[in-house]
Phi, psi and omega in degrees: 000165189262120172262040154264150158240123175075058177278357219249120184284167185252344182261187166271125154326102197308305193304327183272341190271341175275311139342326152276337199264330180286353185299155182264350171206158191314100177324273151008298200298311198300297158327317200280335193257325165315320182280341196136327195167170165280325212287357189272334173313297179315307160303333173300318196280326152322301201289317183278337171272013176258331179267324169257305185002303192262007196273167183271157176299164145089017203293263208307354170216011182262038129292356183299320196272359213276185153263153188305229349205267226292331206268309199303307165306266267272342183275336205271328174315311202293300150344278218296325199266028175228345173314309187257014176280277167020273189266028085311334148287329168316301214256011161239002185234324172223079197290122173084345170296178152182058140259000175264306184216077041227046171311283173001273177345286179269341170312204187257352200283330142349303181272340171279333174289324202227051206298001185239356175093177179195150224238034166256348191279001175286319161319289177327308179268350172221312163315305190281299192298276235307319194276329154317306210259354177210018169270171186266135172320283172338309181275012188258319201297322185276316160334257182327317171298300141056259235252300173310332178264001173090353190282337153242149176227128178229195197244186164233080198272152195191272183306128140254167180324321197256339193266144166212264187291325173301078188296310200297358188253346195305137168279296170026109208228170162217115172245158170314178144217060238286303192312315171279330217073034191215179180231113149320109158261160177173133154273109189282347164203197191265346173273342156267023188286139158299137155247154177104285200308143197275152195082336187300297249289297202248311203317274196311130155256026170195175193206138165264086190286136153280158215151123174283135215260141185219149197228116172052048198049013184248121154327127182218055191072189189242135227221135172224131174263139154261109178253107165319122160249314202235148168308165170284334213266320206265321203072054158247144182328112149334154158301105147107009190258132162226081185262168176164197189240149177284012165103204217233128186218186185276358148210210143087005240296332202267342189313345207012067188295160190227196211223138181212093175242148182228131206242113177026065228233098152309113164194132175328139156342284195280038172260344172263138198295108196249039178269347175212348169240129194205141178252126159282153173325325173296346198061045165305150169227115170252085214304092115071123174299318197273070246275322195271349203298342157295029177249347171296291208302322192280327178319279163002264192273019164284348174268319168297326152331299179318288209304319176299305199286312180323324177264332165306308168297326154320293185318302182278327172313333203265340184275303194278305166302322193280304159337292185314317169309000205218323185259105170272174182164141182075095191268174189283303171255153201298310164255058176238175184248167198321119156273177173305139160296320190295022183256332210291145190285305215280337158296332208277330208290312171280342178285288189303300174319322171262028152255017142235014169249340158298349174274323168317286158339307177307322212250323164290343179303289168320333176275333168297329192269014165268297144335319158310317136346264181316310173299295174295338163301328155302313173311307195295329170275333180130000199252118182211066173262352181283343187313319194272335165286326183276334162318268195326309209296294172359283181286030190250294197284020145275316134333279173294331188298321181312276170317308156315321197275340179278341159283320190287318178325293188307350206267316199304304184320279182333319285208301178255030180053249188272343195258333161309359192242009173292149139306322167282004165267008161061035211255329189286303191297299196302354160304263190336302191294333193296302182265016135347299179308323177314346194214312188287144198066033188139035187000106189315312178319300214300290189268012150297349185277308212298319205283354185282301191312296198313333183277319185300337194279303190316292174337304181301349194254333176295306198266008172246019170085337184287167199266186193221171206274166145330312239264341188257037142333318194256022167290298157315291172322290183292340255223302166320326168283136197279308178214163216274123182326181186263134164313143200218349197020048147270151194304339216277325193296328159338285208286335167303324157332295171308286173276359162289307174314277184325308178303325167268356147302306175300338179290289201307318187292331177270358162255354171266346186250317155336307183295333180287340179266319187301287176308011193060033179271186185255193194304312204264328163295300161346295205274317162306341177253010197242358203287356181285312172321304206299315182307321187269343179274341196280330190260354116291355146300332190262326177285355165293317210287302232252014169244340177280344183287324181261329161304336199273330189281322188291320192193046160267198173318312167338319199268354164298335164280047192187104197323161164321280164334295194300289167341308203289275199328303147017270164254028131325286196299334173287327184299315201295323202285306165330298187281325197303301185319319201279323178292317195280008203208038164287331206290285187312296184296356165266023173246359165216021186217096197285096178298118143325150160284302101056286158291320175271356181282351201252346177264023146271313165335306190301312175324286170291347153297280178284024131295312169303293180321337193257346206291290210286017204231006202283339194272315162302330145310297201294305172319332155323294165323330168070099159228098171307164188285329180298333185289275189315333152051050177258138197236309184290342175205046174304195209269304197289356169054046160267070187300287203307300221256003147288342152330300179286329201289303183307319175263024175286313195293355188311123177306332167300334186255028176278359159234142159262004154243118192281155201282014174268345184297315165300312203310310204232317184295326204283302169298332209274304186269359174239014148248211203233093200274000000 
């Protein structure tokens, strides 16, 4: 065992404490406009000295050691006790709030309480709003209260074994029984057993079954049920319930996601969600104004999706700067001594680009939960025309956000070399939670296809004079042009750029897949052999929305609250985002965007021009983010950049080195080294 003891200084890592002190503008201003405000900085800041204060050494990693069984009880212990500090702290700090309790749970405040996940947030985030946001006043009334206090804790089942982003293909059936009132349930084989859902394994005693709803034998769509799975009292399965957790996966560990099969599975009428498709006692069926409106609940969490990954990537982009800020190596010049790597331009390269597409991200989320707002608020009057746009764009930017932040997380990773590959640099779990995001709530492939159909059809509609929603606006606009303006290198010629592409990505998919029905294939074959255009038009819809969001948010009105300085950073980073966006996607905009040579040496010049320009302001940006150490739950990006001796410090705690010698050693190693092979 190591007789170094207590190595972690009490100070800061003079290279990082010189970083901060060289910044070009007032972190703190920069905090306050991140969160929202000073007064939400404050309150964040309350919250996280109330809540992490009291945790035990060693809290974020001696679950490393646990067994799958011991982490899962230990984490669900962590829940119970922290469940009524929480919602005392709701009420001394924010009375009537729920940022506290249960924001906590799910928030960003979460990885730092449950470092290992915990397996009620599927409650939270989807079980409680779905019976808010699509229960009947009543059924919110029998529910909701509930639901919210945790006296039921339920799930979201949807995905099955065999089923997943294809909701219209899920088997799962619920038939009337008009004569009981009640709806039958069953999974008709083993490829319709629920899957996934988190928490389904132990937690939950209900489930928000998803399920095709059938009347007298007629389909009549897909219908979501509250299904009782456990007695209340003993928690052992109900009748005709075949339940359990899908095992051990590549992150999440504590989540305990499950298995759900229903076997002539009973449950009262008004167990199905009636706020807007409603079955009368008669097995009357009163279809939904809205063909789509179960599409809110999925909106819903693609937008909480944006806000989780876009901040995992931060976390490490906040993890992978300050490493850099600390670790020196390689000199530049032959006889100088090891600089900061983050001096190194090809470092700044891995760094500096995923703290502006996580800020990117960050910032179309908030304008998506303004519009999402706005829909439901519409929804509640009857009005649901916006559905279907907040619908694409959703799965646009759940999609990219996904896919970036999880390639950017891995680069963040790469990025710090040998010591990124510790558990205690916490870069493989913040990995683990991110890509997850990639496949639940969507397959990403899946919904580049979906967001591809809607635009040829928009496109069709475009190209018969009828009108198109805003979200297809720059279809007109670029379409208007004989030919693409002369390069200008303004942000603004960027997103024309952008959407000069898109619009003629959507032009190509829609005259190839035209040629293709026009030869007699049908629509679905069509569209299938069409699926690559469709997929690359679909992924330039969203990345126009999501560089015109920020640029528009960046050096819209908004910046007039806002210091000079801050500002100057500001848009550094957008400028970063921007050229960066044009570089990684030349291939596509140069086949309809005639570029110079000229034009491209000055956007990779620009590239490197605002890399230099983020390098002295890049660890304070990251300090921006206000991210505690317990949330980053980091040995590489703690505040205090005492990176080495927390590295030793973690592997002290490893449970192998609490003996120094292990009992295998005699039984095998020992015999092993003392024969004669």
């Amino acid at each position: 065992m190591s007789h170094i003891k207590n190595v972690i200084p009490t100070t800061v890592n003079p290279d990082l404490q010189k970083e901060r002190s060289l910044a070009s503008f007032d972190v703190n201003e920069f905090a306050a406009w991140w969160q929202g405000g000073a007064d939400k900085l404050e309150l964040k800041r309350q919250i996280e000295l109330a809540i992490f204060s009291d945790l035990e050494d060693g809290y974020g990693i001696n679950h490393e050691y646990m067994s799958h069984e011991d982490l899962y009880n230990s984490t669900v212990k962590k829940v119970a006790e922290a469940a009524p500090k929480l919602k005392a702290l709701q009420e001394k700090l924010n009375p009537g709030g729920k940022d506290i309790w249960p924001g906590c749970l799910f928030r960003v405040q979460s990885h730092g309480l449950f470092p290992a996940n915990h397996p009620l947030a599927t409650h939270i985030t989807m079980f409680v709003d779905v019976i808010k946001g699509q229960g009947t006043p009543e059924q919110v009334e029998k529910w909701g209260t509930l639901a919210e206090n945790c006296n039921i804790i339920g799930t979201y089942a949807q995905t099955e074994l065999a089923h997943g982003t294809n909701v219209r293909g899920i088997e799962t059936r619920a038939d009337y029984d008009p004569r009981a009132g009640e709806f039958v349930l069953n999974t008709p084989n083993l490829e319709a057993y629920k899957w996934w859902p988190g928490g389904m394994g132990h937690t939950a005693n209900h489930a928000m079954v998803v399920a095709q709803l059938y009347i007298s034998g007629k389909h009549k769509g897909v219908q979501m049920f509250i299904v009782p799975l456990r007695d209340p009292e003993t928690h052992m399965p109900l009748p005709g319930i075949d339940i359990g957790e899908v095992g051990k996966k590549l992150g999440m560990a504590a989540v305990n996601q499950g298995f759900l099969g229903l076997k002539n599975v009973r449950i009262p009428r008004t167990n199905m969600l009636m706020k807007y498709a409603k079955v009368e006692r008669d097995g009357t069926f009163i279809a939904s104004p809205a063909s789509r409106v179960n599409y809110l609940t999925m909106v819903y969490t693609r937008c909480l999706i944006v806000n989780l990954n876009s901040s995992l990537l931060l976390q490490a982009a906040t993890i992978a700067t300050r490493y850099s800020a600390v670790r020196r190596q390689s000199p530049i010049e032959p006889d100088e001594a090891e600089p900061q790597i983050i001096d190194h331009v090809t470092q700044r390269l891995k760094l500096f680009p995923e703290i502006a597409t996580g800020m990117a991200y960050d910032i179309a989320a908030k304008h998506m939960w303004e519009l999402y707002d706005q829909t439901v608020l519409d929804a509640n009057n009857g009005k649901f025309d916006r559905l279907p746009d907040m619908h694409i764009m959703s799965c646009a930017l759940k999609v990219l956000c996904t896919t970036d932040s999880c390639a950017g997380i891995e680069r963040l990773r790469l990025s710090t070399g040998g010591h990124g590959y510790h558990i205690a640099a916490n870069l493989s779990n913040i990995y683990g939670n991110a890509v997850a995001a990639y496949t639940y709530e969507g397959e990403n492939t899946v919904l580049l296809l979906q967001i591809g159909r809607a635009l040829v059809k928009a496109w069709n509609s475009f190209k018969q004079g009828q009108r198109v929603s805003p979200a297809y606006g720059y279809f007109e606009s670029s379409m208007r042009l004989k030919e693409f303006p002369k390069w200008n290198n303004s942000w603004q010629i960027i997103i024309q750029a952008l959407q000069y592409t898109a619009a003629h990505k959507t032009r190509i998919a829609f005259e190839n897949m035209s040629e293709r029905i026009a030869a007699g294939q049908s629509q679905g074959v069509a569209a299938n052999n069409t699926g690559i255009e469709l997929t690359r038009a679909a992924e330039f819809h969203g990345r126009q929305f999501v560089c015109e969001t920020f640029l528009n948010q960046i050096t819209g009105p908004n910046a007039q609250n806002r210091s000079p300085a801050l500002n100057k950073v500001l848009e550094n980073v957008l400028e970063l985002f921007l050229v960066q966006t044009v570089l990684n996607n030349l291939g596509e905009i140069l086949r309809f965007v005639n570029l110079t040579d000229a034009d491209l040496r000055s956007l990779q010049k620009r590239l490197e021009v605002s890399l230099e320009k983020l390098r002295p302001d890049a660890v304070a940006i990251c300090d921006g983010f206000d991210y505690h150490d317990r949330v980053l739950n980091s040995v590489l990006g703690s505040y205090d950049g005492n990176v080495y001796p927390r590295i030793f410090d973690a592997a002290k705690r490893s449970t192998m080195n609490q003996r120094p010698v292990q009992k295998s050693f005699e039984t095998y190693l020992k015999p092993l080294m003392k024969a004669s092979l």
